[in-house]
C-alpha positions, 0 to 999 in steps of 0.5 A: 747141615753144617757149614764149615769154610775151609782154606784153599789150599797152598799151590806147591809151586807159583801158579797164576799172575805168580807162575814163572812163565810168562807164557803161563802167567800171560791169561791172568794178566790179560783178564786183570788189565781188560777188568782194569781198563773199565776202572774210573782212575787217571793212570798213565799206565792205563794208557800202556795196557789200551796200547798192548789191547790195541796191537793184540791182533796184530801179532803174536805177544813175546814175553817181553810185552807180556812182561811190559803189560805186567809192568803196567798192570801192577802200575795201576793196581798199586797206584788204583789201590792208593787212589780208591783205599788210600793205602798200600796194595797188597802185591802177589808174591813168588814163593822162594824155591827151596834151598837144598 
């Protein structure tokens, strides 16, 4: 039997921690900065994703504080990355729509 690795194909538009909705985006979000919360770093940002876990019961979310835990979420992914790696972080991207 053989075995053959093949590339996961390129989503046609932005999808996941990408997607153009924070609505959409909101579930990956959410999973990375609970992961994040178990990491052993000292972020200050840590802090604004424990605050946005703390108030989660308390009220729906607008996309202004999924847009603020974005914010967070990649202050210490960067800043984690820098501090384990001792480099840059490799950031997700929006692909551009296309120009017609």
């Amino acid at each position: 039997m053989e075995f053959t690795l093949l590339p996961p194909a390129i989503p046609a538009g932005n999808v996941g921690i990408a997607a153009e909705n924070m609505s959409d985006c909101r579930p990956y979000l959410v999973a990375l900065a609970r992961l994040m919360l178990d990491w052993d770093i000292s972020v200050d940002a840590i802090g604004d994703i424990q605050k946005f876990f703390d108030e989660e019961g308390k009220n729906q979310f607008s996309d202004i504080k999924v847009y603020r835990l974005s914010r967070a979420v990649a202050d210490v992914y960067c800043a984690g990355v820098y501090m384990v790696l001792g480099r840059a972080a490799i950031t997700p991207h929006r692909m551009n729509k296309p120009v017609r």
